[in-house]
C-alpha positions as CSV (number, residue, x, y, z in Angstrom):
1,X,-23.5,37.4,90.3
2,X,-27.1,37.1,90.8
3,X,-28.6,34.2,92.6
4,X,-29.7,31.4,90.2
5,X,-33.1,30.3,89.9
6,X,-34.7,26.9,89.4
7,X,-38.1,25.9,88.9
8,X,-39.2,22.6,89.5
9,X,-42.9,21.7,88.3
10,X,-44.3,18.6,90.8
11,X,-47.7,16.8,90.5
12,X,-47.0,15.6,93.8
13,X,-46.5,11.6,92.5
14,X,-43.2,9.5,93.3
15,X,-41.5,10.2,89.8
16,X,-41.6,14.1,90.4
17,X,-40.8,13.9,94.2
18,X,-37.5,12.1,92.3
19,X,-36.9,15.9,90.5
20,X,-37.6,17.7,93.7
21,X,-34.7,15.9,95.4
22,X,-32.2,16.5,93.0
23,X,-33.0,20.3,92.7
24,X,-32.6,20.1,96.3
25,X,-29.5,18.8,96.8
26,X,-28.2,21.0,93.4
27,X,-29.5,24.1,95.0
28,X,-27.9,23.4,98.0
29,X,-24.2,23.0,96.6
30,X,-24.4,26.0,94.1
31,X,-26.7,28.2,96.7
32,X,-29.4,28.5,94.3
33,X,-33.2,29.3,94.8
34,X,-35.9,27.1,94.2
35,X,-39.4,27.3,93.3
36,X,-41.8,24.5,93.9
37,X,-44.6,25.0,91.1
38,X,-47.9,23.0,90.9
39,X,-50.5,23.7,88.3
40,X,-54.0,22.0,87.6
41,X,-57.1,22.4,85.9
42,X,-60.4,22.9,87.7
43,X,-61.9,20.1,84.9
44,X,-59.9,17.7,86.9
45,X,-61.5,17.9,90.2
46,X,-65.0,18.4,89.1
47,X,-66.4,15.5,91.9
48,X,-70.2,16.2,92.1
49,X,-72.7,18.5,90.4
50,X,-73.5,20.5,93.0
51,X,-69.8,21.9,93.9
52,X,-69.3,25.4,92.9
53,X,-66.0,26.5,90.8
54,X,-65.0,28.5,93.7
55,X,-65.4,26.2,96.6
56,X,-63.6,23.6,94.1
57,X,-60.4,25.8,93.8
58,X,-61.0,26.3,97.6
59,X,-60.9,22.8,98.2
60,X,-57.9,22.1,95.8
61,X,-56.0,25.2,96.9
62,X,-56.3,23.3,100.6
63,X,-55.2,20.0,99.2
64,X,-52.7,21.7,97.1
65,X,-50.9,23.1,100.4
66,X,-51.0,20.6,102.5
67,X,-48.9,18.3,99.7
68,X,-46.5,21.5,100.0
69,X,-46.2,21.2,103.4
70,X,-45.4,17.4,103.3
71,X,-42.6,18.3,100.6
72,X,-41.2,21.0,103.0
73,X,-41.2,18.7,105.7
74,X,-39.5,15.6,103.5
75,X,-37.0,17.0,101.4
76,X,-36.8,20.7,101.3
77,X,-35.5,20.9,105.3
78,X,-32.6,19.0,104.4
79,X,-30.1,21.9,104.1
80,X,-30.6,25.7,104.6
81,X,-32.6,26.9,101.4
82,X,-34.5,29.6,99.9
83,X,-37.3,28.1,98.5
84,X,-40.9,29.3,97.8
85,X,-44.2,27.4,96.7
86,X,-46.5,28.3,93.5
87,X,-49.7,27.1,92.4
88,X,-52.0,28.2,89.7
89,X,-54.9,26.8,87.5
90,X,-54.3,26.2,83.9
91,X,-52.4,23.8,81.8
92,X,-49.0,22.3,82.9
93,X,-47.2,23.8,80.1
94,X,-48.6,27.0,80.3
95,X,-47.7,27.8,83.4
96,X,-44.4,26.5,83.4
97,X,-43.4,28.7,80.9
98,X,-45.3,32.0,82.3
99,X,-43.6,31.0,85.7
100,X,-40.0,30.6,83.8
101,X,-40.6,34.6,81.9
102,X,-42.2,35.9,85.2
103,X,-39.2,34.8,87.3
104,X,-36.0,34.8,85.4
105,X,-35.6,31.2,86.3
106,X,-32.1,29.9,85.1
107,X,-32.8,26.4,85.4
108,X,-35.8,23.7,84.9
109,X,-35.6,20.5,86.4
110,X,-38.2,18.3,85.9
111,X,-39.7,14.5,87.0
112,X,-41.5,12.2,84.7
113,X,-45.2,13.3,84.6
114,X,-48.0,11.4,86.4
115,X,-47.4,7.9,87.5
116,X,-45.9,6.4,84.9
117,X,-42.4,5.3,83.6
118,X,-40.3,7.7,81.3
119,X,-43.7,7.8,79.1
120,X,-44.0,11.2,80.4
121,X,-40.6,12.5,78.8
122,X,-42.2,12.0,75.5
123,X,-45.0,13.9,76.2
124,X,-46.4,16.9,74.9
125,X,-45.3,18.6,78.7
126,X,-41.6,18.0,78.7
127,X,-41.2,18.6,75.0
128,X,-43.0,21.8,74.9
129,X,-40.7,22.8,77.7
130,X,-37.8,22.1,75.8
131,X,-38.9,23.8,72.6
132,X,-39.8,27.3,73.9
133,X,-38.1,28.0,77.3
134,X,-34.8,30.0,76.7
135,X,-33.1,27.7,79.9
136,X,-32.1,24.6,80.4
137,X,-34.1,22.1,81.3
138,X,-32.9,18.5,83.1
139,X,-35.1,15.4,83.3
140,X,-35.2,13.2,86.1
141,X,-35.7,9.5,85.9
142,X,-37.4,7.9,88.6
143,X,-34.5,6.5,90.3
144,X,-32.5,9.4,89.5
145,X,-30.8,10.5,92.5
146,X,-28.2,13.9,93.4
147,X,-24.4,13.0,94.1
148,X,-22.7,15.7,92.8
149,X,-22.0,16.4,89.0
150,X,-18.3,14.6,89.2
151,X,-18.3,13.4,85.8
152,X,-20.6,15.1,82.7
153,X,-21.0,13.9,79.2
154,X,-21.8,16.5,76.3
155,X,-22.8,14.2,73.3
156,X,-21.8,16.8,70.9
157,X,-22.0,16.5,66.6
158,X,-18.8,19.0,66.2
159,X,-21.0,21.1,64.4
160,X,-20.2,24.7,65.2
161,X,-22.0,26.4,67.9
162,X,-23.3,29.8,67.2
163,X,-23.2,31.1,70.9
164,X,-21.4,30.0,73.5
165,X,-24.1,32.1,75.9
166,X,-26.1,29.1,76.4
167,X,-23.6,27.1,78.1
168,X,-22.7,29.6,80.7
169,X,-24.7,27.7,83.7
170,X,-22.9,24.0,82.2
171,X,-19.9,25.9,82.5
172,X,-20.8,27.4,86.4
173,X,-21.3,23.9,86.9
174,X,-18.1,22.4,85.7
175,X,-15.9,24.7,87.8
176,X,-18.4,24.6,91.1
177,X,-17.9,21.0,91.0
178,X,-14.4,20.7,89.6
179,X,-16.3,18.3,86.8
180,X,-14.8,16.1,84.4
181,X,-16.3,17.1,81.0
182,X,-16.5,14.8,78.3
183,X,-17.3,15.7,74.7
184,X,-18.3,12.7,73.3
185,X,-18.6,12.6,69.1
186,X,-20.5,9.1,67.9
187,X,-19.3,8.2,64.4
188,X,-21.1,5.7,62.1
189,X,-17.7,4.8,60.5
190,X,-16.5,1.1,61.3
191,X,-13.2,2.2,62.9
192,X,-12.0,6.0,63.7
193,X,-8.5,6.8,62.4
194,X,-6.6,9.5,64.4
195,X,-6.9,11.5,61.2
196,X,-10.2,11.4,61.6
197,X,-9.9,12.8,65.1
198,X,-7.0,15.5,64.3
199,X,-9.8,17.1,61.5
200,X,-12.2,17.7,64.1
201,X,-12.9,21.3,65.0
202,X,-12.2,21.5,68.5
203,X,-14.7,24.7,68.9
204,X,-15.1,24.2,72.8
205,X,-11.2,24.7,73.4
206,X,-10.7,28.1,73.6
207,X,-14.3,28.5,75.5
208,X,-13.3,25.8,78.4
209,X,-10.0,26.8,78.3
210,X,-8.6,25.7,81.7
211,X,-11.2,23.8,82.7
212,X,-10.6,19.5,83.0
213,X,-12.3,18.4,79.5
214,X,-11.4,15.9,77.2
215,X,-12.7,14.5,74.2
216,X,-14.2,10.8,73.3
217,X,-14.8,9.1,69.8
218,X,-17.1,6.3,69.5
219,X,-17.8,3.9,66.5
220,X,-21.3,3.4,66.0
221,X,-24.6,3.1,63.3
222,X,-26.5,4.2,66.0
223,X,-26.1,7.7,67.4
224,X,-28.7,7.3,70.5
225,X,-27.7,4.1,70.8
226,X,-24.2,4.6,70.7
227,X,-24.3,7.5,73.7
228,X,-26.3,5.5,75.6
229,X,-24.1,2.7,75.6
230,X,-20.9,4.8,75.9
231,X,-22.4,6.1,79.4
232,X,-23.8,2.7,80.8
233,X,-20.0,1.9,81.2
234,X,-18.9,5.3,82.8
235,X,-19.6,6.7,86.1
236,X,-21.5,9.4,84.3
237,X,-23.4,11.8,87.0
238,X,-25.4,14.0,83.8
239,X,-26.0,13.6,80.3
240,X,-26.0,17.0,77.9
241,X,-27.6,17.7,74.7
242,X,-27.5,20.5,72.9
243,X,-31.0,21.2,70.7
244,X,-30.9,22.2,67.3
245,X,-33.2,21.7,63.8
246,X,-32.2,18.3,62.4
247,X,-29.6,16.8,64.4
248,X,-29.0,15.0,67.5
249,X,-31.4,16.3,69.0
250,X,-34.1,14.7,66.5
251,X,-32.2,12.0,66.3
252,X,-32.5,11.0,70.0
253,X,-35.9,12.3,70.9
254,X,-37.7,10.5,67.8
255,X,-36.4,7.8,67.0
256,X,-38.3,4.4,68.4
257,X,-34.8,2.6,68.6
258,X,-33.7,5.7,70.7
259,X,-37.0,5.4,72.9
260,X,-36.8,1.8,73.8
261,X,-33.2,2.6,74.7
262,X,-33.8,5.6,77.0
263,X,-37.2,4.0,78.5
264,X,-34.3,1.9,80.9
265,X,-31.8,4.1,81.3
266,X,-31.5,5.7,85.2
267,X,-29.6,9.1,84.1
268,X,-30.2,12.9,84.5
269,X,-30.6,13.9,80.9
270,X,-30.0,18.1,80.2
271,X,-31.3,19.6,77.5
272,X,-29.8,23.0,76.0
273,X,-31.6,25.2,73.6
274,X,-28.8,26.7,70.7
């Protein structure tokens, strides 16, 4: 098996440091390689009239590595790694994705953009991410922080899943860390039967076959509420999602309810692309 690759997009402020420590200390326990990508826009450091374009990018290219070198120093010496540093000019988004095709990277873990609170997972940034790159993607919190992935939660609609290819790093990750997976279902019925239960499909069975997964049923009006609730009481190290048209996926990253409830919540969220 190849080595995997993660890319992890910083702007240098506290909220992405918070992503660049948990790639860390995930690339350390599966042996994975990580690139440290910056990108910014020459409009951005325009400071007086009389500075050309190129001693700009000169000046930003300096700046630029010497933030590098303070990461290297803070957090990526913490375990033997293989780890490089990009930069380029041109929108976040755009670059993230060209950097993602250009390098096979497996994985995308990213902070909360500039220095705000989770305002930045809404944004146009993360979301484009999510849409179009053919990897997962995880979102840091601020005060996230890298344990180990003991315990992971798939929110999951039981609808059937079309290919089982996408799962395939989830899956590395469940065996590397001997996870507990839970497949949790919300329910907007008052009270589940265990009829209702026994005519579930149970499509990840036969996929996760030996591996330690059960499944959870939860009672509420609320689907984002109702996950975010659910893992508020468990010791839940990662929160998955799978992301198709007009489901869940929707449901939790448009809703305002959904917002106001995820705007204080402290938890790694991963996104999957169907």
């Amino acid at each position: 098996m190849r080595e995997r690759v993660i890319l992890v997009p910083t702007d240098f402020s506290e909220n992405s440091e918070a992503a660049v420590r948990f790639a860390v200390g995930l690339a350390c326990d599966i042996q994975a390689r990580i690139i440290v990508m910056h990108a910014y826009r020459l409009l951005q450091t325009l400071s007086t009239a009389n500075q050309s374009p190129f001693s700009i990018k000169d000046q930003w290219d300096k700046t630029t590595k010497e933030k590098f070198e303070k990461l290297k120093k803070e957090i990526l010496n913490d375990c033997e790694l293989d780890y490089t540093f990009e930069s380029d000019v041109g929108f976040a988004a755009d670059t993230i994705l060209s950097a993602v095709n250009a390098n096979e990277v497996d994985l995308v873990i990213m902070g909360t953009s500039g220095e705000g609170s989770w305002e930045g997972v809404f944004g146009s940034t993360t979301l484009k991410i999510i849409n179009k790159v053919n990897c997962p993607v995880i979102v840091i919190p601020p005060k996230a922080s890298y344990s180990g992935l003991d315990q992971i939660t798939f929110a999951y609609d039981f609808k059937e899943v079309k290919s089982f290819s996408k799962f395939s790093l989830l899956v590395e990750f469940i065996r590397r860390f001997n996870s507990h997976f839970e497949i949790l279902n919300i329910n907007n019925k008052a009270v589940i039967s265990d009829e209702d239960q026994d005519d579930q499909p149970y499509h990840f069975d036969k996929y996760l076959n030996e591996l330690n997964h059960t499944y959870s049923f939860i009672s509420n009006e609320s689907v984002p509420e109702g996950i975010l609730d659910h893992i508020s009481k468990k010791s839940t190290d990662l929160l998955v999602l799978l992301k198709r048209d007009h489901n869940l996926y929707q449901k939790v990253f448009t809703s305002s309810v959904t917002k106001k409830v995820v705007l204080n919540t402290e938890l790694p969220l991963m996104v999957l692309r169907e």
